[in-house]
C-alpha positions in Angstrom: 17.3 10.4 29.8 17.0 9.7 26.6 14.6 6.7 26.8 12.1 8.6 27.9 10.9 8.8 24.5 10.2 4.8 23.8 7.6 4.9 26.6 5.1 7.7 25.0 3.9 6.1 22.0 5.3 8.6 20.3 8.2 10.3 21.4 10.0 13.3 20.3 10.3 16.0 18.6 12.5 20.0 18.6 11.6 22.5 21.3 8.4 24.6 20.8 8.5 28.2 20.5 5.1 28.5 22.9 4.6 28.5 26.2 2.7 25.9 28.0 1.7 27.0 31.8 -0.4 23.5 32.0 1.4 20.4 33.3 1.0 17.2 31.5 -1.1 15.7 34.5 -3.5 18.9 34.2 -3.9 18.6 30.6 -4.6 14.9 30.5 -7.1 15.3 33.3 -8.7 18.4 31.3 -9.3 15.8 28.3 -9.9 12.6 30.2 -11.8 13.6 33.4 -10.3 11.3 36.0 -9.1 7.4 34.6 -9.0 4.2 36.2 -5.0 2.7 36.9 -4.4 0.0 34.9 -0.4 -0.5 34.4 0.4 -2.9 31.3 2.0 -5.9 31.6 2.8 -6.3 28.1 1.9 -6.0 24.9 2.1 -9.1 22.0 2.1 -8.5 18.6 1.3 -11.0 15.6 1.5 -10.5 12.2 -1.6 -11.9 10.7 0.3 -13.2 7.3 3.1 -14.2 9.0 2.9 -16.6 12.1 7.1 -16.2 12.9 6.8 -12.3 12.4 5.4 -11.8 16.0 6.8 -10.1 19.4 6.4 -9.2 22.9 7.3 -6.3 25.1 7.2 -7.3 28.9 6.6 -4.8 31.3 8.2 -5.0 34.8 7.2 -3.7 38.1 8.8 -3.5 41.6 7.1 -4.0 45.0 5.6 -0.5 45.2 4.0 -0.8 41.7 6.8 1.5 40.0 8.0 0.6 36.6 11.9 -1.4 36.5 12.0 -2.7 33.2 10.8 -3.2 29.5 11.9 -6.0 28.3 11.5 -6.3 23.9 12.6 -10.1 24.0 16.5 -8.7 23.0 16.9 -5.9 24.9 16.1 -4.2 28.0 15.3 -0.7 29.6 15.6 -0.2 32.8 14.0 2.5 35.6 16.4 3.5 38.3 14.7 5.0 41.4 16.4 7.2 44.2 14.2 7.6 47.3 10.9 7.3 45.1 11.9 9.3 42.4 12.6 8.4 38.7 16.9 9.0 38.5 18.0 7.5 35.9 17.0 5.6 32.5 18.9 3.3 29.9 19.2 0.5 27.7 17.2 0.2 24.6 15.2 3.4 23.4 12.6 2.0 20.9 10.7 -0.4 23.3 6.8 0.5 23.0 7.6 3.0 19.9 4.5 2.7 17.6 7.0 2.5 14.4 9.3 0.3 16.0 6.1 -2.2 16.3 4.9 -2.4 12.9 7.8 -1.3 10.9 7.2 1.9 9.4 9.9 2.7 7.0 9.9 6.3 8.7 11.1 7.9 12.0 8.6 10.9 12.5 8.4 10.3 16.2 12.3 10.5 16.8 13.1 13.4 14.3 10.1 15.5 13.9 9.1 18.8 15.1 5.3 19.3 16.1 3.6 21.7 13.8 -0.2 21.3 15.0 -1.9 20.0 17.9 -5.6 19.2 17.9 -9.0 20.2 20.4 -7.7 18.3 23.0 -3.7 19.0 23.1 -2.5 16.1 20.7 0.0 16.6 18.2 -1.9 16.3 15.2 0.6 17.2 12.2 4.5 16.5 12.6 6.9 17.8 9.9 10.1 15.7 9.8 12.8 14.9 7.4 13.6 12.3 4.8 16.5 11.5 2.4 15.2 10.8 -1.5 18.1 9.6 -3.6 18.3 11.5 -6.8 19.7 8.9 -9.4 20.3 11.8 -11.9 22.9 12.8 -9.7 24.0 10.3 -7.5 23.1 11.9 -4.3 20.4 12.0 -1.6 18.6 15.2 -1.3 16.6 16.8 1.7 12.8 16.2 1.8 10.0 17.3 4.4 7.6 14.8 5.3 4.3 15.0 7.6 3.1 12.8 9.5 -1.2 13.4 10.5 -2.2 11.5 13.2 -5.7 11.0 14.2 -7.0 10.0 17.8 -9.8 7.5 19.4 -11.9 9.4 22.2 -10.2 7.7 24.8 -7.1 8.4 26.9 -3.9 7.1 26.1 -3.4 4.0 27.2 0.3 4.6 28.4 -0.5 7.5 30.8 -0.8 5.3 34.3 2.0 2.9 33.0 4.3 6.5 32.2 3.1 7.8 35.3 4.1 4.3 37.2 7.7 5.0 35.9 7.7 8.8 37.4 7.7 9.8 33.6 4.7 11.9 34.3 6.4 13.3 37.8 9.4 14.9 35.2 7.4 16.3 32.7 5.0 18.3 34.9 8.2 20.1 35.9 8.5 20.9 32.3 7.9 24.4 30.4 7.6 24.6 26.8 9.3 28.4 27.2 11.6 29.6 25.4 12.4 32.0 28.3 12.8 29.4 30.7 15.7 28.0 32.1 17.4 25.4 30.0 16.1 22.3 30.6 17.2 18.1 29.2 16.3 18.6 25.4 15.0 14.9 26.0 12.3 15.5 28.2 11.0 19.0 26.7 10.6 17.0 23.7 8.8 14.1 25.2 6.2 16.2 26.6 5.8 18.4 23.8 4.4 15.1 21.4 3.0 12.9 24.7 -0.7 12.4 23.5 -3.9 13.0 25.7 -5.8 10.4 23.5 -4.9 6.7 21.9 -3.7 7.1 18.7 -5.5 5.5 15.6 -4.5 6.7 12.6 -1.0 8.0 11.2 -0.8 9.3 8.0 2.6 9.9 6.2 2.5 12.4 3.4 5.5 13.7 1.3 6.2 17.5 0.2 3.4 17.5 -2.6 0.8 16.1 0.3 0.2 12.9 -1.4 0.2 9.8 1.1 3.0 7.4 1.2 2.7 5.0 3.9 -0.7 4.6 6.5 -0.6 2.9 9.7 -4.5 2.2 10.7 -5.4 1.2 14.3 -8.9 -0.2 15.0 -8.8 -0.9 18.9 -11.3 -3.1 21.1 -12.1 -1.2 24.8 -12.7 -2.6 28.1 -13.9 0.5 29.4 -11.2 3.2 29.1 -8.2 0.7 28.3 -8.2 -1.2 24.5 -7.5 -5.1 24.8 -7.0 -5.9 21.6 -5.7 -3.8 18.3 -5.9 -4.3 14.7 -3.5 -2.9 12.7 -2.9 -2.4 9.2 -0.3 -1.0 7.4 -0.4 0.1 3.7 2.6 1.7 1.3 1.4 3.5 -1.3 4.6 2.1 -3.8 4.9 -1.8 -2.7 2.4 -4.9 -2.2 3.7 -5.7 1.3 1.2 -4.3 3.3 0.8 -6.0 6.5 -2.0 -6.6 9.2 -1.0 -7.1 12.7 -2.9 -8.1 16.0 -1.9 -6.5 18.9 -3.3 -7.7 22.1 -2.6 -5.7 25.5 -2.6 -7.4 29.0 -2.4 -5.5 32.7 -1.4 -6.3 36.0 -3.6 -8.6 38.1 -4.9 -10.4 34.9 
């Protein structure tokens, strides 16, 4: 179930060595009190100095309101469902991944380990790995990277639409134990780095803690849910930062 990841905004990282008695339901209730459904039907993105550099990601619903597909405008992932119940996952993994969408040169979110979580149960810092070539001697060398990511007040937006596609469901059945019984690697991870809150700042920092590359999001609400999103991206070592709009549109509209 390894596109479980694409759906969380932010998807996964190494097993924690804690132990987590709430369920992801509980937790996200703690933070949010109880939230309005609101499933997305897709999300467009348009990049605001470049009118071709734009795309879509459709979401797909069956008769009963459960998720059956994302749909990226190349590729498609698909929810199987055996008597209710969330069975089986595939096609592409990256749909909905926050640095899928506006091209962040890194992959914190599908390598890195969670080393921080904030008041409210978010991960907050994430340590993962990149590969600096050394020209001295011709070969790439291991360097940890952070990623700090800051949050709006506000739930995530993806919890009812993760929840639609019994996502929510398999990760309440989920312990971050060590002394548990083994469980999918996939799944601990996803739960381990879901959010309670809508991210809106990522920070990337390299070994010495200076900032490399930003990813800033600046979100209109209706209520609990954001409509629209501007995003900016900004490398601290090239002139091609970006600015995107990112509008977000739900069943029944």
């Amino acid at each position: 179930m390894r596109s479980i990841k694409h759906l969380l905004l932010f998807s996964s990282v190494a097993i924690l060595n804690f132990s987590c008695d709430d369920s992801t339901s509980d937790e996200f209730e703690e933070v949010n009190g109880k939230v309005e459904t609101k499933l997305i039907s897709s999300i467009d993105v348009a990049s605001a100095e470049n009118s071709d550099d734009s795309s879509s990601i459709i979401f797909s619903y069956n008769s009963e309101l459960q998720l059956n597909s994302i749909f990226d405008g190349t590729e498609t992932t698909n929810f199987i469902y055996e008597d209710g119940n969330l069975a089986n996952v595939s096609g592409n993994v990256d749909n909905g991944n926050v640095e899928e969408l506006y091209e962040s040169p890194y992959d914190a979110f599908e390598t890195g380990q969670v080393e921080e979580y904030d008041e409210n149960g978010n991960p907050s810092v994430i340590k993962f790995i990149e590969y600096d070539y050394d020209y001295m001697t011709g070969e790439e060398e291991v360097v940890y990277y952070t990623a700090e990511i800051s949050y709006d007040d506000k739930p995530n937006p993806f919890y009812k639409t993760a929840e639609a596609a019994g996502l929510i469901d398999v990760m309440d059945q989920v312990r971050l134990n060590f002394a548990a019984a083994p469980q999918a690697e996939e799944i601990v991870r996803a739960k381990a780095l879901f959010p309670n809150n809508n991210p809106s700042q990522v920070l990337y920092k390299n070994e010495e803690g200076e900032i490399e590359y930003t990813i800033n999001m600046s979100y209109t609400y209706d209520g609990d849910y954001p409509t629209t999103a501007t995003v900016s991206t900004v490398s601290e070592h090239s002139d091609e930062n970006e600015t995107y709009v990112t509008t977000f549109s739900y069943v029944g509209e």
